[in-house]
C-alpha beads as a LAMMPS data file, in Angstrom:
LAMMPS data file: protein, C-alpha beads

167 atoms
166 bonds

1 atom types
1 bond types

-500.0 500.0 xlo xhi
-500.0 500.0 ylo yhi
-500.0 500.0 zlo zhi

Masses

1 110.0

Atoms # bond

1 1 1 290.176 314.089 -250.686
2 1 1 288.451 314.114 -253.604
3 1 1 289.707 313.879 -257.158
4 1 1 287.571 314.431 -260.528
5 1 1 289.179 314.493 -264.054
6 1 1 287.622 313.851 -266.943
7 1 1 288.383 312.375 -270.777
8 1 1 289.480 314.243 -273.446
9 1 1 285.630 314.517 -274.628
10 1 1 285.129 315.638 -271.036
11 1 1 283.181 312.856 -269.952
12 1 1 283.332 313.369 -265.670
13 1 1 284.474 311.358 -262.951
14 1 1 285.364 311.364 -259.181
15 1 1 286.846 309.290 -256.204
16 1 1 288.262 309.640 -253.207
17 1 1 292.207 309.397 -252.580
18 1 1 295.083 310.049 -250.039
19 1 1 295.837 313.559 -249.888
20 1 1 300.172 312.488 -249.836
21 1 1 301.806 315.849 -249.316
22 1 1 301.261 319.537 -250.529
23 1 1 303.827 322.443 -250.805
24 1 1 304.379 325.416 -252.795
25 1 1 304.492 322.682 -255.972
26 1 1 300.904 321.506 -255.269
27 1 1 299.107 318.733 -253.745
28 1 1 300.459 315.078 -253.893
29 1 1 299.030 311.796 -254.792
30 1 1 299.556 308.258 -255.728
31 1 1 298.283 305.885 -258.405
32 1 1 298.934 303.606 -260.738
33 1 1 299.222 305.151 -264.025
34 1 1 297.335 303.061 -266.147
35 1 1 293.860 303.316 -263.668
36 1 1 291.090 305.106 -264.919
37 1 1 292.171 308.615 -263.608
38 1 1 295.823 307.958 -264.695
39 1 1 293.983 306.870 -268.280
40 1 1 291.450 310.305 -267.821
41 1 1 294.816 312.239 -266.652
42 1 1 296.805 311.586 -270.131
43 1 1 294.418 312.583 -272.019
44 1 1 293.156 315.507 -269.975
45 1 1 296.079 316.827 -267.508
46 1 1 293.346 318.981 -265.136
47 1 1 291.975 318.094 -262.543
48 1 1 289.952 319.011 -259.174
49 1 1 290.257 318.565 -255.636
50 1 1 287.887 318.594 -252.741
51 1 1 289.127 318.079 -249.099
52 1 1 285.682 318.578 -246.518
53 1 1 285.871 318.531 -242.768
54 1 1 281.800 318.067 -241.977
55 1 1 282.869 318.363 -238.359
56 1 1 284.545 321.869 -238.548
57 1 1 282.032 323.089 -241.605
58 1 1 284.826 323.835 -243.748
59 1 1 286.159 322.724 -247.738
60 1 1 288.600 323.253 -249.935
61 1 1 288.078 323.214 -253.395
62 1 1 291.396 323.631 -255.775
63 1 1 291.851 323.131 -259.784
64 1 1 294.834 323.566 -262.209
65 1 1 297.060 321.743 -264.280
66 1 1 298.152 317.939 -263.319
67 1 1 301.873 316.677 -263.638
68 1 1 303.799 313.219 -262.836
69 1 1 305.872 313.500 -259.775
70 1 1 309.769 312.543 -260.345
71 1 1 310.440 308.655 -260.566
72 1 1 313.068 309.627 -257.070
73 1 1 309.746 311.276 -255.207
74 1 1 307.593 308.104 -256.395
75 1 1 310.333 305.628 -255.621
76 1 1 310.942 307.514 -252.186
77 1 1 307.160 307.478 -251.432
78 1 1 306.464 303.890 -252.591
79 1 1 309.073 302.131 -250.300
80 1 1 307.524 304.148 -247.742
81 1 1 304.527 302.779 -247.797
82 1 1 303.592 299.223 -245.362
83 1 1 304.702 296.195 -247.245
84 1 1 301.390 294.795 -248.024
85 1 1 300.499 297.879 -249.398
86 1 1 303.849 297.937 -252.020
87 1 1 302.385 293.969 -252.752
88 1 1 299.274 294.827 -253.038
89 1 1 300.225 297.764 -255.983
90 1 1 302.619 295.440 -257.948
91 1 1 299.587 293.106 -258.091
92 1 1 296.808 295.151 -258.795
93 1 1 295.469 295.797 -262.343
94 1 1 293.760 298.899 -261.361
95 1 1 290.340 299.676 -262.846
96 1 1 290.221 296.295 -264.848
97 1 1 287.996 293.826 -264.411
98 1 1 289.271 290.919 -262.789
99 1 1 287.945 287.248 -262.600
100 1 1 287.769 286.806 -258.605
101 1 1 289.286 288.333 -255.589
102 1 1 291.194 285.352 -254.720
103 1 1 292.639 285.898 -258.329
104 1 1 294.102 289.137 -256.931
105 1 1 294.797 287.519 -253.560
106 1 1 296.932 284.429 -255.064
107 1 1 299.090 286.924 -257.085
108 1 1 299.833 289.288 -253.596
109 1 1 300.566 285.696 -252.162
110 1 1 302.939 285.313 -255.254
111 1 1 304.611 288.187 -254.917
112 1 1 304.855 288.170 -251.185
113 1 1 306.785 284.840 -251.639
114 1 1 309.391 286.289 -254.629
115 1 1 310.478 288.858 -253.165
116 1 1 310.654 287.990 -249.509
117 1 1 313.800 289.156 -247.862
118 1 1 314.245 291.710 -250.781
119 1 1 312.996 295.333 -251.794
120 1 1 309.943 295.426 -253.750
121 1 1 310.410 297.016 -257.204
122 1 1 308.488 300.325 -258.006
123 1 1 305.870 299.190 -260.417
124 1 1 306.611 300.562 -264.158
125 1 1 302.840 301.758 -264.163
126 1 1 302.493 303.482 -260.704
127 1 1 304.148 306.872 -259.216
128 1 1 302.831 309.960 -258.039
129 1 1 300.790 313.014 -259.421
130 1 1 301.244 316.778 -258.258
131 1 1 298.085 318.854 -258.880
132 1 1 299.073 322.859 -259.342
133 1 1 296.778 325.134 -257.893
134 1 1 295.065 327.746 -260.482
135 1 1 292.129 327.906 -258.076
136 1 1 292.083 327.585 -254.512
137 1 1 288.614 328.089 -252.739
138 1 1 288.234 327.988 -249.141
139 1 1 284.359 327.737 -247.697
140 1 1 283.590 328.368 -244.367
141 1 1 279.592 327.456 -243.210
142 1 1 277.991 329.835 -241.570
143 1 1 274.058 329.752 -240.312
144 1 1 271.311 330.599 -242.154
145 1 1 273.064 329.808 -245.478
146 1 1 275.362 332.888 -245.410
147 1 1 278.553 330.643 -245.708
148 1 1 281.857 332.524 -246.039
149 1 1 283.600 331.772 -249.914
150 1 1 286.940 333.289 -250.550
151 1 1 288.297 332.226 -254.036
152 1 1 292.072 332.609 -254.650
153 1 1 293.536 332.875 -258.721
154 1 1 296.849 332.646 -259.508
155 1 1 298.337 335.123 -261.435
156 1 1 299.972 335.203 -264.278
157 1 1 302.969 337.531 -263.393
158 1 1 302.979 335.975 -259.436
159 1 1 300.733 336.386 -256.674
160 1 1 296.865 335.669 -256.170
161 1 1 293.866 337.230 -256.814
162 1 1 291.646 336.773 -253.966
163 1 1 287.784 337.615 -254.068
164 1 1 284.878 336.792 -251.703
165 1 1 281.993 334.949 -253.485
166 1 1 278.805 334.863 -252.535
167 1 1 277.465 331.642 -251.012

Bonds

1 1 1 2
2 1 2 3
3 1 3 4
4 1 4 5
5 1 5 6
6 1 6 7
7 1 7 8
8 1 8 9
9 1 9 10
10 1 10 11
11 1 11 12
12 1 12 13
13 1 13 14
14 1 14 15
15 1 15 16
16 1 16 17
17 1 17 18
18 1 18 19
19 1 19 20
20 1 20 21
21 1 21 22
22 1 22 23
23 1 23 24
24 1 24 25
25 1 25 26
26 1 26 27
27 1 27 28
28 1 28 29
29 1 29 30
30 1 30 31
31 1 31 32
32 1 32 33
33 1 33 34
34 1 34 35
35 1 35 36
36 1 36 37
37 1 37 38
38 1 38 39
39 1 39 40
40 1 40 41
41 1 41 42
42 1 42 43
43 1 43 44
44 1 44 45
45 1 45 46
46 1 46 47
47 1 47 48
48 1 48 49
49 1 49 50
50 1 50 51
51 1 51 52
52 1 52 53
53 1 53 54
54 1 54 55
55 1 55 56
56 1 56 57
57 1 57 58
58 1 58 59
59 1 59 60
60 1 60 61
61 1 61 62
62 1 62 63
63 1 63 64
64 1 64 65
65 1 65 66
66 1 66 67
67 1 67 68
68 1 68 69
69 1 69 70
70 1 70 71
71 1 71 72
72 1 72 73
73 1 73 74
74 1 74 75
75 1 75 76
76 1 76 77
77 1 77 78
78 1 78 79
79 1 79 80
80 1 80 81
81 1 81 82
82 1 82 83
83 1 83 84
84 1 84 85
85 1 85 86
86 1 86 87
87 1 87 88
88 1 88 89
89 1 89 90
90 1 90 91
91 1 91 92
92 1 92 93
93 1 93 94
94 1 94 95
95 1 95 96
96 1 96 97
97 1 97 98
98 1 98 99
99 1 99 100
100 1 100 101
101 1 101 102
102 1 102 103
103 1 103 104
104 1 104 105
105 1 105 106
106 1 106 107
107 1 107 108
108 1 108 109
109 1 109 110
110 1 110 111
111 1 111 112
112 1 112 113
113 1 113 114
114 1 114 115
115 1 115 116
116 1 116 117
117 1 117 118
118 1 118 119
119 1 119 120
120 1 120 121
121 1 121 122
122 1 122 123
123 1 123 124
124 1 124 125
125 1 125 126
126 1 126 127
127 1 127 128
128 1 128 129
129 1 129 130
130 1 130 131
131 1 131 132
132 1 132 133
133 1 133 134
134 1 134 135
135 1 135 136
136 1 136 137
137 1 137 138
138 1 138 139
139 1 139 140
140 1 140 141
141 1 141 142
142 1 142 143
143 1 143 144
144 1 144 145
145 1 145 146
146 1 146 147
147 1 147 148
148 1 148 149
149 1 149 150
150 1 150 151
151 1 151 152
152 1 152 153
153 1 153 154
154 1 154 155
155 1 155 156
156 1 156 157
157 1 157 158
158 1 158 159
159 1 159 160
160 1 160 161
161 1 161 162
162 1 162 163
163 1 163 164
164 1 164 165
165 1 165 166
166 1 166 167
């Protein structure tokens, strides 16, 4: 899916991560905390999510409030996750600039080595985000232009308000 947030001044930004689980909390994701979006998410706890099937002519855009998932859920999540990928986490100073990719590769190699045999520690700076829906909008294609756009609101006192909007 998609993510954007933006800073505090609201200064955009979006990229593309794992969709890791929705319910009636929200919609899951991982990252580490201290990357750009987990920077952009401190300051500015909203965010917005696309998920597009080109194939079936069909998206879902949703918006609302951002929150960190439990240290349990992250920890749960993160030793769930191949090996290389729990490395490759640990070792990764997300969004900084680094000096070479064999810098990055000789610190997974590093790590690989210390803790072979053993559990890999949940990084300090990495965990998961649940986005909670205030706006859910489902879009359907449809020829000539006339695509189908229902838009769902959460209510204040429960429930949704759901409206069609034209394409």
């Amino acid at each position: 899916m998609t993510i954007a947030t933006s800073t505090r001044s609201g200064e955009p930004s979006a990229r593309m991560v794992l969709l890791r689980g929705f319910d009636e909390r929200g919609f899951g994701f991982f990252t580490n905390y201290e990357s750009q979006k987990g920077r952009e998410l401190a300051e500015n706890p909203r965010a917005a999510l696309v998920v597009y099937w080109p194939k079936l002519g069909r998206q879902v855009r949703i918006s609302g409030a951002v929150t960190k998932q439990s240290a349990e859920e992250s920890i749960r999540y993160f030793h769930n996750r191949p090996l290389a990928s729990q490395l490759s986490a640990l070792a990764s100073p997300q969004s900084e600039v680094i000096a070479s990719r064999q810098v990055l590769e000789d610190s997974v190699k590093a790590l690989a080595a210390k803790f072979e045999g053993s559990a890999v520690p949940l990084p300090r700076n990495w965990g998961g985000y649940r986005l909670i829906p205030q706006i859910i909008e489902f879009w359907l294609h449809r020829d000539n232009r006339l695509h189908d756009r229902l838009r769902y609101t959460r209510q204040a006192k429960g429930g949704w308000r759901i409206e069609r909007l034209a394409p």
